[in-house]
NUVEXGU-783959 format. One line per field, with one value per residue (C-alpha): x, y, z. Coordinates in steps of 0.2 Angstrom, whole numbers, padded with zeros to 4 digits, m for minus. Each point is the difference from the previous one (the first is absolute). Layout:
NUVEXGU-783959
xx: X,... $
yy: Y,... $
zz: Z,... $
***
This chain:
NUVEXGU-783959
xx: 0392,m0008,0010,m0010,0000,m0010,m0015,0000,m0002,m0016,m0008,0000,m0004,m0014,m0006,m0003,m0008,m0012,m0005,m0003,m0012,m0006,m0005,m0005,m0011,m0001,0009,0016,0006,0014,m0012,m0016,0001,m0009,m0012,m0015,0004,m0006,m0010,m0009,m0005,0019,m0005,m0014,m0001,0000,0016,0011,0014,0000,0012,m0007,0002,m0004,0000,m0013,m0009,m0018,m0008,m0017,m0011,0005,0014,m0002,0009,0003,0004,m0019,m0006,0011,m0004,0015,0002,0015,0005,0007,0002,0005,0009,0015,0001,0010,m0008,0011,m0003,0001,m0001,m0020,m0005,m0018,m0012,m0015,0005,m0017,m0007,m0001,m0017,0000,m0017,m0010,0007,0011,0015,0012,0017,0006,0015,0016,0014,0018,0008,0017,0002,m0016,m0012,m0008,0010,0002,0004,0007,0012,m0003,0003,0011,m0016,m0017,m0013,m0019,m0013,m0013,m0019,m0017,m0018,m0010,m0010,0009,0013,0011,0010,m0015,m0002,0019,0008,0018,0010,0020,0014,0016,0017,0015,0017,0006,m0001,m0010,m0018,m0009,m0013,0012,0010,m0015,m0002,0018,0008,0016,m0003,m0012,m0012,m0002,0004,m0011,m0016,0004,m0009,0005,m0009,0001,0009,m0011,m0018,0000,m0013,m0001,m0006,0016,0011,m0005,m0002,0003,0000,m0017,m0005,0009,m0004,m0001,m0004,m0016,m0001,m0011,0009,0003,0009,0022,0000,m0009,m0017,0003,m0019,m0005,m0008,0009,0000,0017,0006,0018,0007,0011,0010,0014,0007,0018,0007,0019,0012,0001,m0019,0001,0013,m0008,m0017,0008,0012,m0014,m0006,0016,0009,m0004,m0017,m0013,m0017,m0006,m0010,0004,m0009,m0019,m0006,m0014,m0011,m0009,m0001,m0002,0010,m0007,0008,m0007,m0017,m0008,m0016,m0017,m0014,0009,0003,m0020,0001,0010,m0009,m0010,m0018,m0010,m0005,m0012,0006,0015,m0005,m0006,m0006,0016,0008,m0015,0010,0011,m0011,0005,0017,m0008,m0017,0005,m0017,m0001,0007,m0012,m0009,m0016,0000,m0012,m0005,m0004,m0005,m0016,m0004,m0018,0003,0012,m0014,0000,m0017,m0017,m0003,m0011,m0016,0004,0001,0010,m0012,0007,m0008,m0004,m0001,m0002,0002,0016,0009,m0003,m0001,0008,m0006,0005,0016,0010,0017,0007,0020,0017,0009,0014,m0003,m0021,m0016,m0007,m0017,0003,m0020,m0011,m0012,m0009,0004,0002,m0007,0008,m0008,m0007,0017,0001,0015,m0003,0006,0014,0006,0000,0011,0004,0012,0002,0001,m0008,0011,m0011,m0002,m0014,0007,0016,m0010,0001,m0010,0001,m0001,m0007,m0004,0003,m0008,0007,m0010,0008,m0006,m0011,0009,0014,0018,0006,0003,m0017,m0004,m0012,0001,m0017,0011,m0012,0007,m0002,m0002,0000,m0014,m0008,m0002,0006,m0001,m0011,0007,0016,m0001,m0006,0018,0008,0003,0003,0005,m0001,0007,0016,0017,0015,0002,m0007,m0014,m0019,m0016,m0016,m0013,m0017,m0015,m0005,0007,m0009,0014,m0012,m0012,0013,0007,m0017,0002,0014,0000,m0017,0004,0012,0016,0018,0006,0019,0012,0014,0009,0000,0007,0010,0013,0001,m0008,m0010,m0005,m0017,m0013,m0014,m0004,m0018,0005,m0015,m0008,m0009,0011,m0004,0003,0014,0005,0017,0002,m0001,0010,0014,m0001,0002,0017,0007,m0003,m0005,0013,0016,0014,m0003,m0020,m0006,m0003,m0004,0011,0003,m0008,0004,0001,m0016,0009,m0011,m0013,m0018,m0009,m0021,m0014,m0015,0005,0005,0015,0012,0000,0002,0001,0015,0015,0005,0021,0007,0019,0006,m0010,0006,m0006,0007,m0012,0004,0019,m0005,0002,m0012,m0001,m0009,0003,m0011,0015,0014,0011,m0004,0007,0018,m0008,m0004,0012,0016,0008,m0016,0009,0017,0015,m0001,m0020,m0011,m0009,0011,m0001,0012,0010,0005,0005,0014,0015,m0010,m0004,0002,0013,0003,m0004,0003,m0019,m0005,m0006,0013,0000,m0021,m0002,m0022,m0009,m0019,m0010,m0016,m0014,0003,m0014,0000,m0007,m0009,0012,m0005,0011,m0005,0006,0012,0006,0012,0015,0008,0006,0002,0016,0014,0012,0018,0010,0018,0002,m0013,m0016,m0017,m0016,m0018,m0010,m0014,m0006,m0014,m0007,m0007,m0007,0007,0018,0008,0017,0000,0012,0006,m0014,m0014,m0012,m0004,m0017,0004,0018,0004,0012,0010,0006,0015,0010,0018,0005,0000,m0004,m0016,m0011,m0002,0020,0008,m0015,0000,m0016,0000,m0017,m0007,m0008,m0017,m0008,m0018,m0001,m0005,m0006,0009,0001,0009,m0009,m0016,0003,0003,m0016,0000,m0018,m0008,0007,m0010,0007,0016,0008,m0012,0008,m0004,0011,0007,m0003,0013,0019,0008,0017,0009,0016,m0014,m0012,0016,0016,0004,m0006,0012,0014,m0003,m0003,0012,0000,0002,0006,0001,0002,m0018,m0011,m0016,m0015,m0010,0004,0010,0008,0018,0013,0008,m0009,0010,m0011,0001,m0013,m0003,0004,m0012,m0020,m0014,m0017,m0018,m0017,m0011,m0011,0014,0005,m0017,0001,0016,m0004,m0017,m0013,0013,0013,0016,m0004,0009,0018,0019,0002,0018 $
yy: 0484,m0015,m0008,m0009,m0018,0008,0008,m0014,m0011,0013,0000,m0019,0000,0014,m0008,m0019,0008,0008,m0017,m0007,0013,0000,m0018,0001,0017,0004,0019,0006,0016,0001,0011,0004,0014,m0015,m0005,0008,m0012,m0014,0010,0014,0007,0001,0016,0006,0019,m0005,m0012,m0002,0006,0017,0014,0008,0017,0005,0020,m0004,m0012,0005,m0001,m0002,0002,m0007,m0009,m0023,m0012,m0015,m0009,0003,m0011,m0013,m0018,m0008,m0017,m0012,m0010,m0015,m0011,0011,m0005,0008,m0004,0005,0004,0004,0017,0003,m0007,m0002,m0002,m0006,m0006,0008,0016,0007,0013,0021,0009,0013,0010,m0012,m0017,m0012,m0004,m0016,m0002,m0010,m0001,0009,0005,0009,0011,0006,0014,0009,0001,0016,0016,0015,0015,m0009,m0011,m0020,m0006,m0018,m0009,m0001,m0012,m0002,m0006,m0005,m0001,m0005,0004,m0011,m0012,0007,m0011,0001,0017,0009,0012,0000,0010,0002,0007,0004,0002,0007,m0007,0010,m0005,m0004,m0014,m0018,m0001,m0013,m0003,m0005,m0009,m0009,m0004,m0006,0015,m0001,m0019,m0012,0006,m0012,m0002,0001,m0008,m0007,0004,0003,0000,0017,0000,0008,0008,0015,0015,0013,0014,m0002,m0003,0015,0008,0019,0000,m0004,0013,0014,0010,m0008,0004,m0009,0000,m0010,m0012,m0017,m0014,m0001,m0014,m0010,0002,0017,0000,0018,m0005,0005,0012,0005,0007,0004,m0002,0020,m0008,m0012,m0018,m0003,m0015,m0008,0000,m0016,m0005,0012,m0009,m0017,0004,0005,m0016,m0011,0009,m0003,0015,0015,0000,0011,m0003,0018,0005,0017,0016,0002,0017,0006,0011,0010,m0012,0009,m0005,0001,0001,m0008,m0002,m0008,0002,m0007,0005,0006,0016,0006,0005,0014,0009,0014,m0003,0010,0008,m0011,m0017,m0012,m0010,0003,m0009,0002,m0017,m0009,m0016,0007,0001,m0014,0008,0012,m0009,m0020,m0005,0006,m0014,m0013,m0013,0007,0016,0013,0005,m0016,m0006,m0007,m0014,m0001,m0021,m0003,0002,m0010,m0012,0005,0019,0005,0014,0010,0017,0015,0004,0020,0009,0019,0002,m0013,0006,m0008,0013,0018,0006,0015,0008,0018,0011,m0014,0005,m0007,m0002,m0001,m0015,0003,m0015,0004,0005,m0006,0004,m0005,m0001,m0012,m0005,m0015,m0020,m0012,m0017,m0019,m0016,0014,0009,0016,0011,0017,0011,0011,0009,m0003,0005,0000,m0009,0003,m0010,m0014,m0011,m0015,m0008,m0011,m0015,0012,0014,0016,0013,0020,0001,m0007,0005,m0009,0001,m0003,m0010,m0006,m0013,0008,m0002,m0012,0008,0010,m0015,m0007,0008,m0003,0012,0004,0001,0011,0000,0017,m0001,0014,0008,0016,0012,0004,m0012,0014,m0011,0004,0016,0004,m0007,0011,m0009,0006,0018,0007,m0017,0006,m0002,0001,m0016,0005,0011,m0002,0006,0003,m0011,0009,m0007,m0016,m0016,m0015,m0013,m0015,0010,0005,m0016,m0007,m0007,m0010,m0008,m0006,m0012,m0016,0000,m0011,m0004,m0006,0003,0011,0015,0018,0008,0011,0000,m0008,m0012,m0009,m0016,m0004,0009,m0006,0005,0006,0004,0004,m0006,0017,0016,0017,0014,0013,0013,0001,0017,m0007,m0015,0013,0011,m0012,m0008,0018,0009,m0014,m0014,0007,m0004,m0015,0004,m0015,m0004,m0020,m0015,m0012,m0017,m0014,m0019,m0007,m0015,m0011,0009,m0003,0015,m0004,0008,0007,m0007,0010,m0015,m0011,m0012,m0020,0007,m0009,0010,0003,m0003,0015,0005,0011,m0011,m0003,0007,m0012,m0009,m0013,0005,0020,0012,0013,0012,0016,0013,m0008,m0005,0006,m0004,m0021,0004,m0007,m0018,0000,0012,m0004,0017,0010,m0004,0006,0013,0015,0002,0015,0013,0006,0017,0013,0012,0016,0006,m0004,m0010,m0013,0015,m0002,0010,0006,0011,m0010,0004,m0012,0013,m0005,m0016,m0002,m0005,m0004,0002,0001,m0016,m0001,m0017,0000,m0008,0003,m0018,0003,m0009,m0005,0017,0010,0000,m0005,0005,m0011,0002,m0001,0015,0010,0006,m0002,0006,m0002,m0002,m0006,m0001,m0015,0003,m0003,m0003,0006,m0017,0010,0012,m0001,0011,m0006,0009,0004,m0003,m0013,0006,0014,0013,0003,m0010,0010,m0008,0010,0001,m0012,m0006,m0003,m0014,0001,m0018,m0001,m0016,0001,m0002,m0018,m0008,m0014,m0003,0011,0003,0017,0010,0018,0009,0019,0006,0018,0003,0009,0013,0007,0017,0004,m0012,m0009,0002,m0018,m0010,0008,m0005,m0018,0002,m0015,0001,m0007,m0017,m0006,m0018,m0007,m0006,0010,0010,0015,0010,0017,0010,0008,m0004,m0001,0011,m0001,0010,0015,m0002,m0006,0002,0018,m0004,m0015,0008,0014,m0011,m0007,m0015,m0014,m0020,m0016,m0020,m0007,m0011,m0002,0005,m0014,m0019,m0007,0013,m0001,0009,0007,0018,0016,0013,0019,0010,0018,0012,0014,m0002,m0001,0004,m0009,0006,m0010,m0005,m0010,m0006,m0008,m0005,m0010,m0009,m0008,m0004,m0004,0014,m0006,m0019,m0006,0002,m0008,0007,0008 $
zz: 0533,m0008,m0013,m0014,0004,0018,m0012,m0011,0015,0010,m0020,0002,0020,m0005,m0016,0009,0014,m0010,m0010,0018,0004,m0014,m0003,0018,0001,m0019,0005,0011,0004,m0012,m0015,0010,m0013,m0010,0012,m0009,m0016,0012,0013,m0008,0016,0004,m0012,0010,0009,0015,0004,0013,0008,0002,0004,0017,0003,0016,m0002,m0014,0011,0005,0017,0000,0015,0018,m0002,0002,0009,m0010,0017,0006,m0016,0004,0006,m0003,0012,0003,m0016,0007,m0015,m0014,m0014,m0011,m0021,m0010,m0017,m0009,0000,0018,0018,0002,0018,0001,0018,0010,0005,0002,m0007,m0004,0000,m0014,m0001,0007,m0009,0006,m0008,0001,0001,m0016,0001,0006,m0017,0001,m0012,m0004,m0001,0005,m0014,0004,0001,0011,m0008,m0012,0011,0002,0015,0003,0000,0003,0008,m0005,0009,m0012,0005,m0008,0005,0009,m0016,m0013,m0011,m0015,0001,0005,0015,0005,0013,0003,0017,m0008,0012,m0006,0007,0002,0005,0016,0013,m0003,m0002,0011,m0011,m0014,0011,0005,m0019,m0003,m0004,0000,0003,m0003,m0013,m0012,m0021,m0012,m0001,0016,0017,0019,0017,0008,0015,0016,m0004,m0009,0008,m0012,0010,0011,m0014,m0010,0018,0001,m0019,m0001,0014,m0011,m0016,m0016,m0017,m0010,m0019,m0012,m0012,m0004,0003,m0004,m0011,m0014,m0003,0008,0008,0001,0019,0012,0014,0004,0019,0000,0017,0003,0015,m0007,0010,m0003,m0009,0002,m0017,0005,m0003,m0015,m0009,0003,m0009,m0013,m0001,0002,m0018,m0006,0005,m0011,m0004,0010,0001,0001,m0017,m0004,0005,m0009,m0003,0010,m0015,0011,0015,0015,0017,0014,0018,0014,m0005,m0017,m0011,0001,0009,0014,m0012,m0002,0019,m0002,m0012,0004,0000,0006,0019,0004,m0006,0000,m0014,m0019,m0015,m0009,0008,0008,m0005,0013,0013,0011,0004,0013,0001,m0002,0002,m0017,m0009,0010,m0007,0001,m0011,m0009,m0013,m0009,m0018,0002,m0014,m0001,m0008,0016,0016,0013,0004,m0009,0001,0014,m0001,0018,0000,0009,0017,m0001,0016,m0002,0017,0017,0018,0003,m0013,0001,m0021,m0005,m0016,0002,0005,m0012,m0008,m0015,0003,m0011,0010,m0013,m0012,m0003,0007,0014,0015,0017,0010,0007,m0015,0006,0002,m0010,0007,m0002,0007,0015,0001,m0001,m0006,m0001,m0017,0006,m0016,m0018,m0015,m0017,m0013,m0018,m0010,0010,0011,m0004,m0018,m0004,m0015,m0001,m0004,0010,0002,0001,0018,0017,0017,0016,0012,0016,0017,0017,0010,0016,0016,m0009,m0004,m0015,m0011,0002,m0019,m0013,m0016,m0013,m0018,m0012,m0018,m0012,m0018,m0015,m0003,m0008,0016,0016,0014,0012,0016,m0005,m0005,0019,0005,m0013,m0015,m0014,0011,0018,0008,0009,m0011,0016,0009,0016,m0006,0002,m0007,0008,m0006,m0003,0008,0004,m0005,0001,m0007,m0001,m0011,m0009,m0006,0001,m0020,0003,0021,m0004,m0014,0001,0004,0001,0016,0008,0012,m0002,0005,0001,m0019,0009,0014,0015,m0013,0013,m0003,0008,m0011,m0007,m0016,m0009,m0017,m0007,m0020,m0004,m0004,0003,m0016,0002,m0015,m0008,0008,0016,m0002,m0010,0013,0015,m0010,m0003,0018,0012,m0002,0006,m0011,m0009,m0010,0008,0018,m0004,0005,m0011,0001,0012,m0001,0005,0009,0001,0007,m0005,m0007,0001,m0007,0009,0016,0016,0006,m0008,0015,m0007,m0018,m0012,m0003,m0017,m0003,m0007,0002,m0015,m0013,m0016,m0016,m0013,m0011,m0013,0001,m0002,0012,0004,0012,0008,0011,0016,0008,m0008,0016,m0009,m0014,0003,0001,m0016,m0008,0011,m0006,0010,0015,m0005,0005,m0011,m0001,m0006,0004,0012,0010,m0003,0011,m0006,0018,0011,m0001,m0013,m0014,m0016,m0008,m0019,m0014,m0014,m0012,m0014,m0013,m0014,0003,m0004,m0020,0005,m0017,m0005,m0002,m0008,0004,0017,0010,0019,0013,0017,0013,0018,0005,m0012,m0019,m0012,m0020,m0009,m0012,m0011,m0007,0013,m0002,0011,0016,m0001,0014,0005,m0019,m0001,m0009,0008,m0011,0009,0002,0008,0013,0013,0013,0017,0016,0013,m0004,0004,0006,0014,0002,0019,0008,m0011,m0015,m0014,m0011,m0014,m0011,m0017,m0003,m0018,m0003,m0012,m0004,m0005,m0019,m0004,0017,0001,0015,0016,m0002,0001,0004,0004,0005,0001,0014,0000,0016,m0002,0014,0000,m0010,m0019,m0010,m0011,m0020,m0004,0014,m0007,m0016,0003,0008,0011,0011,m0017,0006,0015,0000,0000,m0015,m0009,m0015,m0009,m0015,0002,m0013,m0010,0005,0018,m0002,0019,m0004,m0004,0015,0008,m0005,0006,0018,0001,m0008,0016,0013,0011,0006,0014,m0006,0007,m0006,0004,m0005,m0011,0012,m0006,m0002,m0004,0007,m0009,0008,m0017,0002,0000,0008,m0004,0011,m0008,0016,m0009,m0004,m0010,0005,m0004,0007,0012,m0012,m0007,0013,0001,m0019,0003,0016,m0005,0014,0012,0001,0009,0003,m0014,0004,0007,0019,m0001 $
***
């Protein structure tokens, strides 16, 4: 038993360690309880450590060998600190290759006991490995490997750092004796099982950043090197910060998140790749994430050299090529239309390739000043008697207009063309593609380098976007999204960084023309930010919080071992009201009506006032891999919070079917330009046209982000499971000229 004069003596031993750490680090470990007072995000949702447990662990896809992303090398002159807080070892250990980046060995920090738990029990101690990626710096992009110790015969490693003899005091340094190869110290460990969480980092500022891999094989440490860490920190103090919750974090075994997880999804028979991920192309198909990318943004003020007067020589017919007109079939390739044939040559500097096929994208891949258009058509040439990535592709842009495009109606649009991926259609009589497009090929056109829009992504095309559009109806544009697309209502990729490649006009090469410098270019004028939605994949330069951890629109799983669960239902926790003045604002996604008044939703005994509601098309989240016609987004701020904080946003998910009573009545098609506002007559009551089909629905939630920047991560999301219907009509109203091209990718 410990008589008094021994706890007065550990208050003072405890009490004047924690003013030394204190004046040294500004925190300890004696209250890291009040580590959020100085750290806010010591308060965050996603810290670290964790309690692991493994029954609950999920395995997802073929399992991963951390040992096969290691490059660790010999550290010959590494050195052992003593912070204060821990033994740190730091030197060039190499590095760890997680999904595709490179990450560093930092340094190399001890804890005792463990800091993370399994099954609810530490372990005597715990070493981490901490990592950061390649160019990053700060906190940012931080990886750590954890191996847990347990009791039993000394550890070399530690023994190599002074453990039980040797390490050095506080604030004082040591040469490590030997090198130190990770790979062979970590050794069957690091070949095992492990467990992979997303957090942040133990101690003060408690960056959420971190990528944690939990060794499940343990090394054994003595008593002897046990005791002795602890009596370098004077002798009954651990360095272990307690046990974080998880809220809703997911533990994976084996594997991890990221790109990786869009390959197992089903897709469709005739396809391993959809328009769901395309950022995530490059995991299967790494040409992909090259340099030299389409679609682009072409800026009309950035071209390179004095615009030229050449024109597109298009060949109906030569005797090298045998033209086929009849006996064509339009086919469902699983993400759009497209007619494979041979329909003449297109001719550069005497070169012939021949056009092979050609297909459709809506709404256009291509954007012109940042504007894109309803749709465009590719058509497709390879070089005669070079290889199959010798290609040059024709780009043909569609705009609105009153009637059916007739060419278009021959392959099936806005009805006949086949709906199963795999199908075809018989196209009826002749086609003469260069008649056809006939308007548009003979005019001017822009011309770069680039790449395929799909994958393999290959990079050696030359690329003919052409000045002059063809028309297309709504119908057929509608039509196209909602049968033609395969899951996601669009079937464009998102535009590329032009890289510095020069884009010309009216001329047929871009040989010895200036490049123009463009990586991720900033938006900020005059201290203001601004921003669009032509690379939204830019944003994080300059709104830092685009690029972060917790980001929306995500897609949802209602399936399998990652399904939502639950029953709880809102309906008496709505209070919405009527509100009478409202106007409703064109946006670039579709529109927008402002609070306040409103009403409110409470939940978890807080109150949350409606700020607004808008409505876009297609949605922006996706439930198990599909896109839906459009979403409403209720914005509510919590009772007495300022700025973007404590958001919650409650989205209804709309399908095609009956037409709309509320939508029609906000009656946004009047609006044809963005920012453009209009008032709704008479008063806009939610909980009426509302209230009963939230209070029924249930519902699917997750800590997100705004979907815009600055892209706050402070957003409570609650996804209605049930929906609402609108007709394609209104699709069209809310959408504008360019359905679908004004959106986040998920």
């Amino acid at each position: 038993m410990i008589g008094p004069a021994m706890q007065l003596l550990r208050l003072v031993g405890i009490a004047l360690l924690q003013a030394v750490f204190s004046a040294a680090n500004h925190w300890d470990y004696l209250i890291p309880a009040n580590w959020p007072v100085s750290y806010p995000l010591c308060g965050g949702r996603q810290q670290s450590p964790v309690n692991v447990e493994p029954e609950q662990a999920f395995k997802y896809g073929p399992a991963v060998r951390l040992d096969s992303l290691a490059t660790y090398v010999d550290a010959t002159e590494s050195k052992v600190k003593n912070t204060g807080h821990t033994l740190q070892v730091e030197g060039f250990f190499g590095f760890l290759t997680f999904q595709g980046e490179d990450y560093y060995v930092l340094h190399i920090d001890l804890h005792f006991p463990s800091e993370h738990a399994i099954d609810g029990v530490l372990h005597p101690g715990e070493l981490q490995v901490v990592h950061q990626k390649s160019g990053s710096s700060a906190f940012d992009d931080l990886l750590v490997i954890s191996l847990l110790f347990t009791e039993g015969g000394e550890n070399p490693l530690l023994k190599q750092l002074g453990l039980p003899i040797g390490a050095p005091p506080a604030g004082l340094s040591s040469t490590v004796s030997g090198s130190v190869n990770l790979k062979q110290t970590l050794g069957a460990a690091l070949q095992g099982s492990f467990y992979h969480y997303e957090g942040s980092l133990t101690t003060p500022p408690c960056t959420e950043s971190v990528e944690w891999f939990i060794l499940k094989q343990t090394h054994e440490v003595s008593a002897e090197q046990i005791s002795t860490f602890y009596n370098l920190f004077g002798g009954f103090l651990s360095n272990n910060r307690p046990i974080q919750e998880l809220k809703g974090r997911v533990v994976l075994q084996d594997s991890f998140f990221g790109c990786h997880e869009s390959q197992h999804w089903h897709v469709s028979a005739v396809t391993t790749w959809d328009y769901l991920l395309p950022q995530c192309w490059d995991a299967l198909y790494p040409v992909c994430g090259g340099p030299k990318q389409s679609p682009i943004d072409i800026k009309t003020d950035q071209l390179s050299g004095v615009a030229g007067n050449q024109r597109l020589i298009v060949l109906q017919s030569t005797p090298l090529l045998e033209i086929q007109k009849e006996g064509l079939e339009v086919r469902n390739i699983g993400h759009g239309l497209q007619v494979d044939g041979a329909f003449g040559a297109l001719v550069l500097d005497d070169i012939m390739y021949e056009a092979v096929q050609f297909n459709l994208h809506f709404p256009s891949e291509h954007s012109i000043d940042g504007e894109f258009r309803a749709g465009e058509l590719h058509v497709v040439h390879r070089l005669v008697g070079g290889s199959a990535e010798d290609l040059a592709v024709v780009a043909v842009f569609f705009d609105l207009g009153p009637a059916h495009n007739t060419f278009l109606q021959r392959l099936g649009l806005p009805s006949g063309a086949p709906e199963q991926a795999g199908g075809s259609m018989p196209i009826a009589g002749s086609l003469d593609l260069r008649s056809e497009l006939e308007a548009a090929v003979a005019g001017n056109f822009y011309h770069y380098e680039g790449s395929l829009t799909a994958p393999p992504c290959t990079d050696s095309v030359k690329w003919f976007v052409m000045e002059t559009s063809l028309r297309v109806s709504a119908e057929q544009v509608a039509a196209f999204m909602q049968k033609y697309s395969a899951s996601v209502t669009t079937n464009s990729r998102p535009l590329q960084l032009r890289n510095g490649r020069p884009v010309v006009m009216g001329k047929i090469s871009v040989a010895g023309e200036v490049t123009v410098n463009e990586r991720c270019p900033t938006r900020a004028q005059d201290g203001e930010r601004t921003w669009t939605y032509e690379l939204p994949q830019c944003w994080h330069e300059d709104f830092p919080m685009c690029g972060g951890r917790s980001q929306s629109p995500i897609n949802i799983n209602t399936k399998g071992r990652l399904a939502a669960e639950g029953s709880f239902k809102l309906e008496f926790e709505l209070q919405y009201r009527a509100s009478a003045g409202r106007s409703v604002q064109r946006t670039a996604r579709g529109f927008q009506v402002d609070g306040p008044d409103f009403g409110s939703l409470d939940v978890g005994g807080a109150r949350y006032d409606v700020l607004d509601f808008h409505v876009q098309c297609p949605s922006e989240h996706a439930v198990d891999g599909k896109k839906m016609a459009c979403e409403m987004q209720v914005v509510h701020q919590k009772d007495g919070s300022t700025g973007l904080d404590d958001l919650l946003v409650l989205s209804i998910l709309y399908e095609i079917g009956e037409e709309s009573a509320f939508l029609q009545r906000i009656d946004a098609g009047r609006l044809s330009s963005v920012g453009q506002v209009a008032g709704i007559t008479g008063s806009i009551d939610l909980q009426a046209e509302l209230g009963a089909f939230i209070g029924s629905s249930d519902f699917f939630r997750y800590d997100g982000s705004l979907t815009t920047p600055p892209c706050s991560e402070t957003v409570s999301w609650y996804i209605l499971s049930k929906r609402l219907t609108l007709s394609q009509d209104q699709v069209q109203a809310v959408s504008g000229p360019s359905p679908g091209a004004y959106h986040r990718p998920l």
